[in-house]
SEDO-98066 format. One line per 4 residues: number of its first residue (from 1); their letters; for each residue x, y, z of C-alpha. Coordinates in steps of 0.25 Angstrom, whole numbers, plus 5000, padded with zeros to 4 digits. Layout:
% residues N
NUM) A) X:Y:Z | ...
END
This chain:
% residues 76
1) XXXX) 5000:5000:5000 | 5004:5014:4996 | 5009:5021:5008 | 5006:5038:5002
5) XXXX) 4996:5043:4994 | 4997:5054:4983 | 4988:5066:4990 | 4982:5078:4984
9) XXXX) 4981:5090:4995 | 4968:5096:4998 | 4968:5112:5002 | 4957:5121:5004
13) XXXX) 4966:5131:4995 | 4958:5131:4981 | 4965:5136:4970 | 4954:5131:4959
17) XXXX) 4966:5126:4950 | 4962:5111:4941 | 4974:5102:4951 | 4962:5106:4964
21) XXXX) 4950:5098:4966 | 4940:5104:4975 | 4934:5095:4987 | 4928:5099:5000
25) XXXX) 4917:5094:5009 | 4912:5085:5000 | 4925:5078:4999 | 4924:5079:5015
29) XXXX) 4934:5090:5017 | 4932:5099:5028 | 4934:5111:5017 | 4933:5114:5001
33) XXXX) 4947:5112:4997 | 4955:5107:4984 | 4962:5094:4982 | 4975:5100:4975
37) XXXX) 4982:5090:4965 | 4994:5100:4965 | 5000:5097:4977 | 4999:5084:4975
41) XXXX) 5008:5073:4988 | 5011:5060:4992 | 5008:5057:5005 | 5012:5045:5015
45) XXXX) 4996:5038:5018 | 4999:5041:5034 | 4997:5055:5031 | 4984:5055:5026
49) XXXX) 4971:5056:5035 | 4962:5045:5039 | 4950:5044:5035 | 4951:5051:5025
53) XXXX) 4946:5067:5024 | 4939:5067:5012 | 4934:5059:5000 | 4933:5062:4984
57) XXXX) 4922:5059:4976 | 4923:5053:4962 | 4922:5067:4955 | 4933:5074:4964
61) XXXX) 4944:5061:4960 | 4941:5063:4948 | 4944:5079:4950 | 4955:5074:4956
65) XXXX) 4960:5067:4947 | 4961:5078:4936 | 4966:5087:4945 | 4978:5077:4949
69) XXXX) 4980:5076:4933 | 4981:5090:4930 | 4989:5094:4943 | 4998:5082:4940
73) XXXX) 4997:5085:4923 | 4991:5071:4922 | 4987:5070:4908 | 4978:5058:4901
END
């Protein structure tokens, strides 16, 4: 089993650029906030928190996924 993960921070600083995907309460963080794909980090599992804080719907990976491709210049 892997022992780190690849994470994509979370702030509450929005910028409203295409690597950003916007999440919030329904995604059951405490605030609106963006998932940055910029700033992307690999991180031990021991760091991260249990149980998890929040969850992404099928539309929000998917958001996720084109913003990781375009921050990252994924092309296909």
């Amino acid at each position: 089993m892997l022992s780190a993960v690849t994470c994509a921070p979370i702030t509450r600083t929005m910028r409203g650029i295409r690597s950003e995907i916007a999440v919030g309460t329904d995604e059951g963080l405490p605030d609106a906030s963006v998932i940055t794909c910029d700033n992307i980090v690999t991180l031990p599992k021991t760091m991260l928190a249990e149980p998890a804080v929040g969850h992404l719907s099928v539309e929000k990976r998917a958001a996720l996924d084109h913003a990781l491709r375009y921050a990252l210049d994924i092309r296909y």
